[in-house]
C-alpha positions as CSV (number, residue, x, y, z in Angstrom):
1,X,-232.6,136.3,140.1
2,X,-235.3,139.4,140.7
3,X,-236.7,140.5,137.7
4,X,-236.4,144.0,136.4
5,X,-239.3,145.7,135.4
6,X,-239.6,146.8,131.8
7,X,-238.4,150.3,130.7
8,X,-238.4,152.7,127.7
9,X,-239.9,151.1,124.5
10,X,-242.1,148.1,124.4
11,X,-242.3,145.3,121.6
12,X,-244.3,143.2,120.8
13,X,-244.2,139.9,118.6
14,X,-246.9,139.7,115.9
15,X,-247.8,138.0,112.7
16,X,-248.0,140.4,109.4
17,X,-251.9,139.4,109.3
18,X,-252.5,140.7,112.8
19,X,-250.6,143.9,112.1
20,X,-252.9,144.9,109.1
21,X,-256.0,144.5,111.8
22,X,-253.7,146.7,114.1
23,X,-252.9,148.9,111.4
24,X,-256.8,149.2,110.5
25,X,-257.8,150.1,113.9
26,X,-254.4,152.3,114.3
27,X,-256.1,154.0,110.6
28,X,-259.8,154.4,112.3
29,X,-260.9,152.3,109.6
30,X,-265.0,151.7,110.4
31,X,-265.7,148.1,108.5
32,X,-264.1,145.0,106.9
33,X,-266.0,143.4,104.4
34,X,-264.0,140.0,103.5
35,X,-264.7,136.8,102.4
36,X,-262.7,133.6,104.5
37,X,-259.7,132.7,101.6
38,X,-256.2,132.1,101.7
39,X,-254.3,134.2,102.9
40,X,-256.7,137.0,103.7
41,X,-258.3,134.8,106.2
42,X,-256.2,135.3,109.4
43,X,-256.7,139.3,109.1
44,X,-260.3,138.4,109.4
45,X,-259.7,136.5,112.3
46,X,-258.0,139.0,113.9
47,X,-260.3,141.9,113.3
48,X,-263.3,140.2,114.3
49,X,-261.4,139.9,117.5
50,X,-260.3,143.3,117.6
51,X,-263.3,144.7,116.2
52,X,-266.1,145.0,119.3
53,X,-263.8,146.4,121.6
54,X,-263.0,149.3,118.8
55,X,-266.8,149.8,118.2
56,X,-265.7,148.3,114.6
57,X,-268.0,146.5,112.3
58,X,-267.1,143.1,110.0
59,X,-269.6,141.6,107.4
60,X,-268.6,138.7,105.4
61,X,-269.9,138.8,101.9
62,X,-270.7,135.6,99.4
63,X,-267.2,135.7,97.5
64,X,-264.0,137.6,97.3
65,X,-266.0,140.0,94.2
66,X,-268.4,140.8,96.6
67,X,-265.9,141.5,99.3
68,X,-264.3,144.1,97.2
69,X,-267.3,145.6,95.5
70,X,-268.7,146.2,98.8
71,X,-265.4,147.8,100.0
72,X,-265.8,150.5,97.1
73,X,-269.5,151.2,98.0
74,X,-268.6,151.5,101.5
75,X,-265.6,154.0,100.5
76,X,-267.6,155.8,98.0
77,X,-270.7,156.5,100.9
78,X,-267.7,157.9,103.1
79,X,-266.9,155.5,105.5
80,X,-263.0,154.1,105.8
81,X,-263.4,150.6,105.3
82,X,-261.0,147.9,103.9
């Protein structure tokens, strides 16, 4: 049996965590401030893979209040971050 080459529209399987880092790089968001917890870990994980080859930056902050606190100061200076 040959194989046919693929045509036309192209799918891909993915997880909902690794289409939010998709869908932040897709956004030209600029930097993720998060904090490793359930179940916003595996977006982490997949934007710190994503994240050097998009010129993007990642900083993990002390808790989950810093995580978000530093996402409004990065949003208030300008920058699209998430």
């Amino acid at each position: 049996m040959s194989e046919k080459p693929i045509t036309g529209e192209k799918r891909v399987f993915m997880t909902g965590n690794e289409v939010v880092a998709w869908a932040a790089v897709a956004a030209q968001a600029e930097i993720m401030y998060g904090y490793p917890i359930t179940p916003q870990n595996e977006v982490m994980h997949y934007w710190t893979r994503l994240a050097p080859k998009f010129n993007k930056i990642f900083l993990q902050t002390e808790d989950e209040l810093s995580a978000g606190f530093t996402t409004i100061g990065g949003v208030m200076a300008g920058r699209k971050t998430f």
